[in-house]
C-alpha positions as CSV (number, residue, x, y, z in Angstrom):
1,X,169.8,75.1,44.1
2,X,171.2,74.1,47.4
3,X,171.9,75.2,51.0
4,X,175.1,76.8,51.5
5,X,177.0,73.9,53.7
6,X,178.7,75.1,56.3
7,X,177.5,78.7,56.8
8,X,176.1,79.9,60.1
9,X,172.4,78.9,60.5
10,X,171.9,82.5,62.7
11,X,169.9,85.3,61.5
12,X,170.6,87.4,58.6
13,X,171.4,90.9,60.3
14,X,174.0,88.6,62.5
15,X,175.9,87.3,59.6
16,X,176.3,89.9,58.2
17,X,177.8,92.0,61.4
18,X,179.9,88.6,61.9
19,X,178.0,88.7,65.6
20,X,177.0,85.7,67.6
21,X,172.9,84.5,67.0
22,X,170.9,82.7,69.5
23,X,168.5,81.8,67.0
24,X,165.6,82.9,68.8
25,X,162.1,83.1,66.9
26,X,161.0,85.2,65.2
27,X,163.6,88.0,66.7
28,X,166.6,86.7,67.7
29,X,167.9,88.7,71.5
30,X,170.8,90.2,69.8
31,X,169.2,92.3,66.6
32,X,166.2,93.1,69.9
33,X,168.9,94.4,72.2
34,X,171.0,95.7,69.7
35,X,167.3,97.8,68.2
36,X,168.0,96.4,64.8
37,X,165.4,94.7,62.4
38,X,166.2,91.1,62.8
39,X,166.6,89.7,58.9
40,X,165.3,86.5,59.4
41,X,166.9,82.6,59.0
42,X,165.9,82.2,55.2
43,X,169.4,80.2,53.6
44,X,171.2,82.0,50.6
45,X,171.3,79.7,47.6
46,X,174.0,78.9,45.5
47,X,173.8,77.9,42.2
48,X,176.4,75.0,41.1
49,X,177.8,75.8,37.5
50,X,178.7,72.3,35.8
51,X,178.5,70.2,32.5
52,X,177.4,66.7,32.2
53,X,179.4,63.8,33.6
54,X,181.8,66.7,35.6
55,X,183.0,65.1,38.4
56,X,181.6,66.4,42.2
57,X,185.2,67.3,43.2
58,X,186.1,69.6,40.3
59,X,182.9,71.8,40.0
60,X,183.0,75.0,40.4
61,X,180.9,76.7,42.9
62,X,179.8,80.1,41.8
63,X,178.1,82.3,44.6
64,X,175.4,84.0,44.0
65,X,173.0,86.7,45.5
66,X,169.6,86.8,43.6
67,X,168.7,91.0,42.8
68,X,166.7,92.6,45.2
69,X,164.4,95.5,44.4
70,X,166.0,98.7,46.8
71,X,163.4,101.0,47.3
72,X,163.4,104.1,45.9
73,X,165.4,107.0,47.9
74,X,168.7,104.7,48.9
75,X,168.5,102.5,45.2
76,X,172.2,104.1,44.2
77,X,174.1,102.3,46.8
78,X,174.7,98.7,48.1
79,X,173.9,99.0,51.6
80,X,172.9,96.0,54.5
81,X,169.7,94.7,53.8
82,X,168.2,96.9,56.9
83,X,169.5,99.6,55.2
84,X,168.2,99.5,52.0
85,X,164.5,100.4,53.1
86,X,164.0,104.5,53.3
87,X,162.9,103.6,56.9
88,X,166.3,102.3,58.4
89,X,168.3,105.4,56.5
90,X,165.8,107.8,58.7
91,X,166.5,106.0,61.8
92,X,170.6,106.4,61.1
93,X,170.0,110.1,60.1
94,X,167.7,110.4,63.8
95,X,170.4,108.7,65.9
96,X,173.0,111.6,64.5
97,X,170.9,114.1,65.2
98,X,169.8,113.1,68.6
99,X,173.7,113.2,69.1
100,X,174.5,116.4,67.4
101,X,172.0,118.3,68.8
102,X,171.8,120.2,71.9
103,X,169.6,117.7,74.7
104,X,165.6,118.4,74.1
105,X,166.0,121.1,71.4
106,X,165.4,118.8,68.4
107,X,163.0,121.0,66.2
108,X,164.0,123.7,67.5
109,X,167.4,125.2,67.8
110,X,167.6,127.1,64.6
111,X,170.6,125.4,64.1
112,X,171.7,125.1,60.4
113,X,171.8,121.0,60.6
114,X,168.0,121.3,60.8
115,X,167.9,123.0,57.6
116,X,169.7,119.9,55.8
117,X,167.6,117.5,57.5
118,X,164.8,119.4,56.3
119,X,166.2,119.6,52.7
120,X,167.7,115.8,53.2
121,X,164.2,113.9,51.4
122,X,164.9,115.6,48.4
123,X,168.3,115.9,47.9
124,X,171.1,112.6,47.9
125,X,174.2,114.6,48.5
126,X,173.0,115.3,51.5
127,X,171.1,112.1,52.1
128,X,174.0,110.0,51.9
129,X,176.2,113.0,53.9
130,X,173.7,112.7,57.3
131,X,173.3,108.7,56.8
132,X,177.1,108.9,56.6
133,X,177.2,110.5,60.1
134,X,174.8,108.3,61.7
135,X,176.2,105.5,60.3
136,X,179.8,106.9,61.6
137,X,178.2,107.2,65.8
138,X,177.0,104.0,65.7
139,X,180.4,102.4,64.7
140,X,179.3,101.0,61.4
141,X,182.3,102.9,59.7
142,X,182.9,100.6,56.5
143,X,179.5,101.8,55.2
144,X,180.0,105.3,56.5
145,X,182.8,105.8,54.2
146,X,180.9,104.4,51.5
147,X,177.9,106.7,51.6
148,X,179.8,109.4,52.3
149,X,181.5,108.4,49.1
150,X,178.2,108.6,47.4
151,X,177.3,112.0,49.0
152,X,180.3,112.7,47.0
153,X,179.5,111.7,43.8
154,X,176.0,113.6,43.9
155,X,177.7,116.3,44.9
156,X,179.8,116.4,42.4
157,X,177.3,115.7,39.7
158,X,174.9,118.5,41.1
159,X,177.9,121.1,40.5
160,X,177.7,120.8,37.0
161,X,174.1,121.3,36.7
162,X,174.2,125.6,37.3
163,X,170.8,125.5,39.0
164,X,171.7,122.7,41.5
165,X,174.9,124.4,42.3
166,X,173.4,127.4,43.1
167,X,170.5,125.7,45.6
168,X,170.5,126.2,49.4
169,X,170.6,122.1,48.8
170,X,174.5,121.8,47.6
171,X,175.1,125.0,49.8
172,X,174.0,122.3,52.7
173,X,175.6,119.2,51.7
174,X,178.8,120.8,51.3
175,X,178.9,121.9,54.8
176,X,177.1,118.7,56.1
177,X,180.4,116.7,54.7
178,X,183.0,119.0,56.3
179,X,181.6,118.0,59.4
180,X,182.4,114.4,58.9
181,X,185.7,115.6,58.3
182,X,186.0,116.9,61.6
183,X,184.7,114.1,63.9
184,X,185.5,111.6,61.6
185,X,188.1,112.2,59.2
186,X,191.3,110.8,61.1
187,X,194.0,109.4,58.7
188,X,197.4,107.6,59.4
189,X,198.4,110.7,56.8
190,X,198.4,113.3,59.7
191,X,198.2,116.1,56.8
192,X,195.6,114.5,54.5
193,X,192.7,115.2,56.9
194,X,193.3,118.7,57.4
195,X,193.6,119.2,53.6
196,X,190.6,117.5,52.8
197,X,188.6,120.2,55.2
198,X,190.5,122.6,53.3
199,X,189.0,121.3,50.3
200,X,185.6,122.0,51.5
201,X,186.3,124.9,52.5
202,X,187.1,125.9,49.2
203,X,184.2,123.7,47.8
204,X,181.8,126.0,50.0
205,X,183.2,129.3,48.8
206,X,182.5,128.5,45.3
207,X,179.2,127.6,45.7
208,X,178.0,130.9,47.7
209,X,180.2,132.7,45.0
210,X,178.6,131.4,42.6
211,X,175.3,133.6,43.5
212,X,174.9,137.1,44.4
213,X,174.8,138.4,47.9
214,X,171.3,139.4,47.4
215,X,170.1,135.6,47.3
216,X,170.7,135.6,50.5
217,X,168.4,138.0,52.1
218,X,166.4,136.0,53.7
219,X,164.8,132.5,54.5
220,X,167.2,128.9,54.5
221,X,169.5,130.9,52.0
222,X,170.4,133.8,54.4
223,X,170.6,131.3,57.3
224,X,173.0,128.6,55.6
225,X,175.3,132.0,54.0
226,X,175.2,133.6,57.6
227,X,176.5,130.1,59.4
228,X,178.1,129.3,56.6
229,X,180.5,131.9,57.1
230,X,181.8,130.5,60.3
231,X,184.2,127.9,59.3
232,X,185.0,129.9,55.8
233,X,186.8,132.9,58.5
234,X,188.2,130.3,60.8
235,X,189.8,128.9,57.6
236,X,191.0,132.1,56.4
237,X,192.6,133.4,59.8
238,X,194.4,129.7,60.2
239,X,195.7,130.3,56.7
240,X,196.6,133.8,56.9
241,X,194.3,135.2,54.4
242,X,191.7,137.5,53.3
243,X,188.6,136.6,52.4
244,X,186.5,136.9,49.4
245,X,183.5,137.8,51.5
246,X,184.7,140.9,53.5
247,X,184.0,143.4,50.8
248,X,181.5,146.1,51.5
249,X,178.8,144.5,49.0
250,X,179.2,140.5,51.2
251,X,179.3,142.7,54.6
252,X,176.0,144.6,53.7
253,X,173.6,143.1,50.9
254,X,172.9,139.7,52.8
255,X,171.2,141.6,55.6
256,X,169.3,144.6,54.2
257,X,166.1,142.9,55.3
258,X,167.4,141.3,58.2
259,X,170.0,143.3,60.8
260,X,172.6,141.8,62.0
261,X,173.1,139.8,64.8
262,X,175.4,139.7,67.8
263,X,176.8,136.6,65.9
264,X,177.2,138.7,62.7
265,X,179.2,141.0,64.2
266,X,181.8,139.5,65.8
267,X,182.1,137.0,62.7
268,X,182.9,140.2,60.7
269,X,185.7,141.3,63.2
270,X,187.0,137.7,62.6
271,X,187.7,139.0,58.7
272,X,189.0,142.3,59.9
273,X,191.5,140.1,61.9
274,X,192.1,137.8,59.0
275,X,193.0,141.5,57.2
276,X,195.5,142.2,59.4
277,X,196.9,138.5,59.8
278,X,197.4,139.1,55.5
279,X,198.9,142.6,56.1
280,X,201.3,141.3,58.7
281,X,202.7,139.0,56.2
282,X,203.0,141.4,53.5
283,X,205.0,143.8,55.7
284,X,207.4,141.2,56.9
285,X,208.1,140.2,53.0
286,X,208.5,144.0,52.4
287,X,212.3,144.9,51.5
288,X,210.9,148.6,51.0
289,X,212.3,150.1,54.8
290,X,210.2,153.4,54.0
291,X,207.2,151.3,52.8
292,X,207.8,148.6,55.2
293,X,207.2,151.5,58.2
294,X,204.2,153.3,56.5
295,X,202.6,149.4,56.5
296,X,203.6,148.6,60.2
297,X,202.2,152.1,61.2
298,X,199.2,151.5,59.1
299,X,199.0,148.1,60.9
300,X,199.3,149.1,64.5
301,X,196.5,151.1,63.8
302,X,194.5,148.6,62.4
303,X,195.2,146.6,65.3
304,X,194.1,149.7,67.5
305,X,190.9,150.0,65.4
306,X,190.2,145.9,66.3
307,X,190.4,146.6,69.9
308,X,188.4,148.9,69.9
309,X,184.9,147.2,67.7
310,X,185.6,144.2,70.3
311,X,185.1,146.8,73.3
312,X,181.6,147.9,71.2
313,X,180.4,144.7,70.2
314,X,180.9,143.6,74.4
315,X,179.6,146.8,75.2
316,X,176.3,146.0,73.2
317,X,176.0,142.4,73.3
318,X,176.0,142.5,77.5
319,X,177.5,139.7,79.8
320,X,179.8,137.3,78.4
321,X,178.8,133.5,80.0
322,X,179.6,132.8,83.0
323,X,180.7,128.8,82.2
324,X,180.6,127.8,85.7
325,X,178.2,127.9,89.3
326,X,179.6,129.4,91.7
327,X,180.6,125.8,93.3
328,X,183.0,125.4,89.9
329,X,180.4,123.5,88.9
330,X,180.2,123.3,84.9
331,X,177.0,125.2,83.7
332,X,174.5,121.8,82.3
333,X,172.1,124.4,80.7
334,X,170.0,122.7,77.7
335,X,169.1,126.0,76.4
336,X,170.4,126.9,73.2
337,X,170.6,130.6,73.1
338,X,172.7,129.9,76.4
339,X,174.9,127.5,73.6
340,X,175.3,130.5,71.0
341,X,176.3,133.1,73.5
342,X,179.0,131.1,75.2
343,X,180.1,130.2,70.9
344,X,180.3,134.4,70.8
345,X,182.4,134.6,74.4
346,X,184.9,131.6,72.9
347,X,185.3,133.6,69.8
348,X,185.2,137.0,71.6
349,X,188.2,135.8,73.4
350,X,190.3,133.7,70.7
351,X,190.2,137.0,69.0
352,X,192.0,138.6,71.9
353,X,194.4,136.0,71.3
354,X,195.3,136.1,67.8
355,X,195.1,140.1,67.7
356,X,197.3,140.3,70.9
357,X,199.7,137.4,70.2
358,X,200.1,139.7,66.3
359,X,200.9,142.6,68.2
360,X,203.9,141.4,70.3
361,X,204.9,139.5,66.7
362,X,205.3,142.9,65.1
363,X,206.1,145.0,68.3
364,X,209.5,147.2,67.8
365,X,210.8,148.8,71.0
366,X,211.9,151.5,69.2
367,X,208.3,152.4,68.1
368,X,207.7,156.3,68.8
369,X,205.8,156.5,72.4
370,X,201.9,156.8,70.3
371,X,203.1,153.3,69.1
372,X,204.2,151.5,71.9
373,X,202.2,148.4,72.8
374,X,200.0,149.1,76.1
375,X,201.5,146.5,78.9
376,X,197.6,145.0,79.1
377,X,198.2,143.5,75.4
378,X,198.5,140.0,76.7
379,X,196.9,137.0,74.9
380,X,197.8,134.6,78.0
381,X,194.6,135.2,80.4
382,X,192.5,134.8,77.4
383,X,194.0,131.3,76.4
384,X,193.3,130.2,80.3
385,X,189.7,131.5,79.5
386,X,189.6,129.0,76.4
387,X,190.8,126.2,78.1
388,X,188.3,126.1,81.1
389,X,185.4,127.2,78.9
390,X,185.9,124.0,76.9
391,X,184.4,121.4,79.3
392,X,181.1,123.4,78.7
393,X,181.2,122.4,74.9
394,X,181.5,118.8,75.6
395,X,179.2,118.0,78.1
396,X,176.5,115.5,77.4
397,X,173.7,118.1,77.3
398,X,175.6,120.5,74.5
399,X,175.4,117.7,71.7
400,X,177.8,117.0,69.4
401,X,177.0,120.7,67.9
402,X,178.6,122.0,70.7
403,X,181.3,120.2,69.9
404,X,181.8,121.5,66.6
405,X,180.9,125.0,67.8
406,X,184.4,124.7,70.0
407,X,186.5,122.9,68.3
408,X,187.5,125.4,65.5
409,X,188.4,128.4,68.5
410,X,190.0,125.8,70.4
411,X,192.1,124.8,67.0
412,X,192.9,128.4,66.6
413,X,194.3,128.7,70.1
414,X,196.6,125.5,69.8
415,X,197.8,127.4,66.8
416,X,198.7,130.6,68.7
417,X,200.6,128.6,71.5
418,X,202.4,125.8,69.2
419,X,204.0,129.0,67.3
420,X,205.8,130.2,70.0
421,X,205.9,127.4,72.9
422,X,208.2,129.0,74.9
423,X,206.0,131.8,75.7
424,X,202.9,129.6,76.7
425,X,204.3,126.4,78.3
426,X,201.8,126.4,81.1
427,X,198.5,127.5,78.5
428,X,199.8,124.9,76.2
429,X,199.9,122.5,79.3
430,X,196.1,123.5,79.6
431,X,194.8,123.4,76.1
432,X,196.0,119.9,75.9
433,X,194.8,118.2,79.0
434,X,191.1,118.8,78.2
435,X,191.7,116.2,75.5
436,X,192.6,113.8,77.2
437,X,190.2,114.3,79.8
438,X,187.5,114.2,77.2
439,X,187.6,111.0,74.6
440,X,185.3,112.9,72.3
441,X,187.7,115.7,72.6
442,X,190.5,113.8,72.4
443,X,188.9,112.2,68.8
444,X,188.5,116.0,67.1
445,X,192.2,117.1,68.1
446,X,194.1,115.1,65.6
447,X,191.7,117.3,63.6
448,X,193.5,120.0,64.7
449,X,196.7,119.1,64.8
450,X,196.0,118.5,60.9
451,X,195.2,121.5,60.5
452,X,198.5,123.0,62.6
453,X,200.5,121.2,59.1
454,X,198.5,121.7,56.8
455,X,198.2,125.4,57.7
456,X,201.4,127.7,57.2
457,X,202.7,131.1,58.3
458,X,206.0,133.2,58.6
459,X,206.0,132.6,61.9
460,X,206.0,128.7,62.1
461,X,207.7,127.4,59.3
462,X,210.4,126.8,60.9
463,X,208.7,124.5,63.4
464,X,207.8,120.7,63.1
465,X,205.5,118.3,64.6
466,X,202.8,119.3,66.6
467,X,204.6,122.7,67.7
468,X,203.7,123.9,63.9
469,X,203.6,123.3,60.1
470,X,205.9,121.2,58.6
């Protein structure tokens, strides 16, 4: 065995991020600065493969890495040396959480990410999905795609055993991987990522289908279904659909030992809206004229009955947030029931839009006078709303949660606006200029703009590009 000739003589954490070494003992300055575990200068060997009386010139040279022993908890994928060790995949999953969650609330902010995190030791889907997203924030992306690869593969293999598919564990990791999607998910195919969320989406309805609602009564279980029905109704009102989880035995059964929130509420007028968003498109395909009137009737008044559970719910759930000082200033709160009331005033609002923009869709000026569409019905001051509430989601104190909490209502409201563009010029103007005022913001709207094509509706299939869905 020999020295590799001509290799660089610098640590082994520098070689392998290709960075300069200074060679310092025993911690070279860049693996200090940089907070990383410095590898040390030990030389690979190489073993030279050759008969007797081969000549020097012609032998091959055969590279060779002798096996190392991966510790237990990261041994099903090849990973950096500092990564190998159960130590270094807890600092990845740390520095994702310190930038997901809210500023000082680590521990403590009920949010559903802690619930992973908690389940993370014990489960490798989800493991590899949180390593993936720390390894993603600190710019480490070629091994961020291949854990999250791996979260995939347990994943998958968990969903054919019935009792790991029905665990609060694959429940988690299912949701922990749409999120990479989101942040991280970018592709030169501007449709792929958008479908791949999709495909989530999906993924995470089967697996709470797959157990009865009363399995989630309480504890992790009734937490992870609760959240988990967030992006599931933001999918199904992009899409135009109803959802599997607005009968009477989802909307009750989960919470007969626990009442409903605030957040519970307005997350069930979001599948009364994706209801009507269905009937809509059934009474445009209508070529019944009789039935087609009894279903716009029967639609206006579903509409009506909308309205008026959004006055109620406002009515009982008090102020909305105020997102700014009275100097304009954004609000920098760290607290994080002040993070899930202005989530509940975004989506109070983006349903105004939706329901108000579908009202002057199906609006007939020669409805009777009990049908006519009250002059008030305007989804415009609620998009203006949207737009200058989302600075309040991006600032450095709401984490990378807050983020995600916005992005969804803020996709939503694109959606609205790129249907008909010649109705909200100016709001469109607004919606769109946060991003590029914001570079985290400016990274989750191609995101959305996936989701604009790979989402389609009556009303914007004849559009193209970022004005709809091809």
């Amino acid at each position: 065995m020999v020295g590799v000739p001509g290799r660089s003589k610098g640590c082994s954490t520098c070689r392998r991020r290709k960075k300069g070494c200074d060679k310092k003992q025993p911690i070279c300055t860049q693996c200090s600065v940089a907070g990383l575990d410095c590898g040390g200068y030990e030389r690979e060997r190489v073993f030279l493969n050759h008969t007797q009386g081969t000549k020097a010139k012609h032998v091959p040279v055969i590279y060779r890495k002798g096996p190392q022993q991966a510790p237990r908890g990261v041994s099903d994928i090849a990973l950096p040396d500092g990564l190998v060790q159960t130590a270094y995949v807890e600092k990845y999953i740390s520095i994702f959480l310190g930038k997901y969650l809210p500023a000082n609330l680590r521990g403590s902010s009920g949010d559903w990410i802690e619930i992973a995190h908690t389940l993370h030791t014990s489960d490798k889907a989800i493991q590899f999905s949180l390593l993936s997203l720390g390894l993603f924030a600190v710019g480490e992306s070629q091994y961020a795609i291949q854990s999250y690869c791996w979260a995939l593969r347990k994943l998958y293999i968990a969903l054919r055993i019935p009792f790991q598919a029905q665990s609060d564990s694959t429940l988690a990791a299912c949701k922990v991987l749409s999120l990479i999607e989101v942040f991280y998910g970018a592709d030169e195919n501007a449709l792929l990522q958008g479908t791949k969320w999709h495909s989530h989406m999906n993924g995470l309805l089967a697996i709470i289908q797959s157990r009865t609602p009363h399995l989630y009564q309480s504890g992790a279980s009734h937490q992870l279904f609760a959240d988990g029905r967030y992006p599931l109704l933001i999918s199904a009102v992009g899409n135009r659909q109803r959802t599997p989880l607005n009968t009477p035995e989802w909307r009750t059964v989960p919470w007969e030992k626990e009442p409903k929130s605030s957040m519970d509420k307005i997350y069930d007028m979001m599948a009364d809206l994706s209801e009507i968003l269905a009937d809509t498109d059934e009474m445009r395909c209508c070529e019944d004229p009789a039935r087609q009137a009894n279903m716009h009737e029967e639609l206006l008044r579903a509409c009506e009955c909308l309205d008026q559970t959004l006055k109620g719910w406002l009515e009982e759930a008090g102020p909305l947030t105020d997102f700014h000082h009275d100097d304009g200033v954004i609000d920098d709160s760290t607290d994080h029931s002040n993070l899930s009331l202005a989530h509940m005033t975004l989506l109070y609002w983006t349903i105004h839009i939706v329901l108000y923009s579908t009202l002057i869709s199906i609006h007939d000026p020669h409805d009777p006078p009990w049908l006519q569409i009250p002059a008030e019905i305007d989804p415009r001051p609620y998009i203006r709303r949207v737009a200058d509430a989302l600075p309040f989601f991006w600032r450095p104190g709401a984490g990378l949660c807050g983020a995600n909490l916005a992005a969804l209502p803020w996709g939503l409201c694109l959606h609205v606006a790129y249907a008909t563009p010649q109705r909200y010029p100016e709001e469109i103007s607004l919606l769109e200029q946060f991003a590029v005022q914001q570079n985290l913001a400016a990274a989750v709207l191609p995101f959305l703009q996936s989701l604009q094509i790979d989402t389609g509706g009556p009303e914007m299939v004849s559009l193209g590009g970022r004005e709809g869905c091809k």
